[in-house]
Structures are given as structure tokens and as C-alpha cells.
C-alpha positions in Angstrom: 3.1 -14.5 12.8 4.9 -11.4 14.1 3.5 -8.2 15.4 3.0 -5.6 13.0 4.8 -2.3 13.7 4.6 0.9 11.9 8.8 1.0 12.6 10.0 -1.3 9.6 12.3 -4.1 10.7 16.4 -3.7 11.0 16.8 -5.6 8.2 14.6 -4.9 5.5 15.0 -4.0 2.1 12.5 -1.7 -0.5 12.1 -3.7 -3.0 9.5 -1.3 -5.4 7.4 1.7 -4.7 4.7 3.5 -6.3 2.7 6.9 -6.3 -0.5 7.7 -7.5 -2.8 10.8 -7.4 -5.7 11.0 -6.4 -8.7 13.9 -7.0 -10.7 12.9 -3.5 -9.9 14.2 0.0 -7.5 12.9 2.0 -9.7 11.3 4.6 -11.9 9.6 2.6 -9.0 7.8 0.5 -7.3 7.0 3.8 -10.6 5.5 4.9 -11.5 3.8 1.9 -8.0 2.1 2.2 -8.4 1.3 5.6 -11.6 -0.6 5.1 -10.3 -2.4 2.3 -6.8 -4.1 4.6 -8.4 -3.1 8.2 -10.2 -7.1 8.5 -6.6 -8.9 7.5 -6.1 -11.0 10.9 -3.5 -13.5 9.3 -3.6 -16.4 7.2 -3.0 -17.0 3.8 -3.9 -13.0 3.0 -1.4 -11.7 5.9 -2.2 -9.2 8.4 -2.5 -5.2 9.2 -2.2 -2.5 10.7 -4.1 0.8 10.7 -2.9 3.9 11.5 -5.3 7.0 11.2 -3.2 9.6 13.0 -0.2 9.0 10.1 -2.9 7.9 7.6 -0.3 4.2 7.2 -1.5 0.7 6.4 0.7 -1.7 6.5 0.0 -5.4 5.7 2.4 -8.2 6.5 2.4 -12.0 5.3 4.3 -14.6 4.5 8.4 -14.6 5.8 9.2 -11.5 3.5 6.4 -9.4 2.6 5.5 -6.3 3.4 3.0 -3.5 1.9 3.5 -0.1 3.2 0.4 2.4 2.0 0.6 6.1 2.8 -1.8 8.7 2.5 -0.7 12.5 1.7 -2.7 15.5 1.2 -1.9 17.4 -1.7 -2.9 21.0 -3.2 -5.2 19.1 -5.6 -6.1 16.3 -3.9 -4.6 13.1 -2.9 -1.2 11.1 -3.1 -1.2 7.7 -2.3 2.4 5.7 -1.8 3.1 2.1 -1.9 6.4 0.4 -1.7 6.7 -3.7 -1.1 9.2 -4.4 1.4 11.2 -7.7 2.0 11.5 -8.0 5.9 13.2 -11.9 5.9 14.7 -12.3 8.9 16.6 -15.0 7.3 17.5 -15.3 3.7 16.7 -11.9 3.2 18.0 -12.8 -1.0 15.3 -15.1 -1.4 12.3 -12.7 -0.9 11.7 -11.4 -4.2 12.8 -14.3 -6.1 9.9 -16.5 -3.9 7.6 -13.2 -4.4 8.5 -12.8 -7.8 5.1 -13.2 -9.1 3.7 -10.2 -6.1 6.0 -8.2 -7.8 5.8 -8.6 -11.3 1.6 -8.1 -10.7 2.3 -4.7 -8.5 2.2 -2.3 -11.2 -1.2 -3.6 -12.4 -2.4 -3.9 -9.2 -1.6 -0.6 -7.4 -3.5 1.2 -10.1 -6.6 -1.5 -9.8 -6.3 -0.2 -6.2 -5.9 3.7 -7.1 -9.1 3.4 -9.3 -11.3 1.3 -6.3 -10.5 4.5 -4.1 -11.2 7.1 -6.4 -14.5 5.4 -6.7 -15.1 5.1 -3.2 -13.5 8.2 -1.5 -16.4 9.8 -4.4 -19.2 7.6 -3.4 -18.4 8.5 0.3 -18.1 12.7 -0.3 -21.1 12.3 -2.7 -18.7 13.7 -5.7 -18.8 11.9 -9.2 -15.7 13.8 -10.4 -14.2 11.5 -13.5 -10.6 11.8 -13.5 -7.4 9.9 -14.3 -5.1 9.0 -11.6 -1.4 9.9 -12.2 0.6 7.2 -11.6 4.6 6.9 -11.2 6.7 4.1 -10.1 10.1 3.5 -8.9 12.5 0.3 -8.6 14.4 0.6 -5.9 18.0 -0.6 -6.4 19.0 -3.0 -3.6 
């Protein structure tokens, strides 16, 4: 499998992205995401990469995929990005049509992922603040 870089391949195409907020501090999101993807060595699951100094995780598997997470701080809290990224090498058209299934099940989830952080992020700074995350999604046209 290839090396994982935080500088997305030349050819690579956004296939969807997502944004959620978060109440909890920055640092503990990024942390709990980082334990969550941090023990991906390969395999079946794919791989990662942790960055703490841009708060990035990306995960990388199969020919095509990739996850990009980033954390942001915000006035009131957190925002958390995704966006899948098809990074074939070679029949860069067939990625989402052999991922199809990843992407249909992103929506859902991205926000099962939002709500595991909030819960952890409050476990870790000892608050027990019960919120709703906003989430907001965007297709991006290839």
C-alpha cells in the first residue's frame, strides 16, 4: 500500500464532503478522532495518518479511497470536515461506482462519528453538555 501523505495525490477527485459542529474543545475532538483512526496499519480497514499540528486524519484504503477529517476551532466550539476522496491512479471513473456503497452509507455515518466525539471530547473535559450537532453536507460535482 502507498504512503500516506497529508498532500493529496495529482490526480484525485472530491467526491463528497461534510461539516458538523461540535460543542467540545478543539483538542479533545481532534484527539478523540485521532484515537479512533490512529491504530489503522493497512489491511482490509486501510491505513492513517495523524497530524496534530494541523489537527488532519487521513485514512487511506483500497485503490480509490480516501477519508480526509479536519478539526477547526470555532467561536462556539468545534467544526469537524470530512470529504471522501477518489485517489485511483488508474481508472480514476471507477472509484465511486466500486465504493458506491462507502458513499451511499457517508451521510449516516459521519454523524454516528460526530455523536461518538461529542461523547468523548465530554467524557475527556469532564462536561456532560447535551447538545445537537449541526450537520451540512455537500456533493461535490466532478
Amino acid at each position: 500500500m502507498a504512503t500516506i501523505t497529508l498532500e493529496r495525490p495529482l490526480k484525485h477527485t472530491i467526491v463528497r464532503s461534510f461539516a458538523g459542529h461540535l460543542p467540545g474543545p478543539p483538542d479533545a475532538v481532534f484527539r478523540a478522532l485521532a484515537e479512533r483512526f490512529a491504530g489503522l496499519q493497512g489491511g482490509d480497514e486501510g491505513q492513517s495518518l495523524v497530524d496534530a499540528a494541523s489537527r488532519t486524519v487521513i485514512v487511506q484504503g483500497d485503490w480509490w479511497y480516501r477519508g480526509e477529517y479536519r478539526v477547526r476551532p470555532e467561536e462556539s466550539g468545534t467544526l469537524v470536515e470530512f470529504e471522501i476522496v477518489n485517489v485511483a491512479p488508474t481508472w480514476h471513473w471507477a472509484g465511486p461506482v466500486a465504493g458506491r456503497a462507502e458513499i451511499r452509507r457517508a451521510p449516516a455515518t459521519f454523524q454516528a462519528l460526530l455523536t461518538d466525539l461529542t461523547l468523548t471530547a465530554e467524557h475527556e473535559t469532564g462536561e456532560n453538555e447535551t447538545s445537537e450537532h449541526k450537520t451540512g453536507e455537500n456533493e461535490a460535482a466532478e
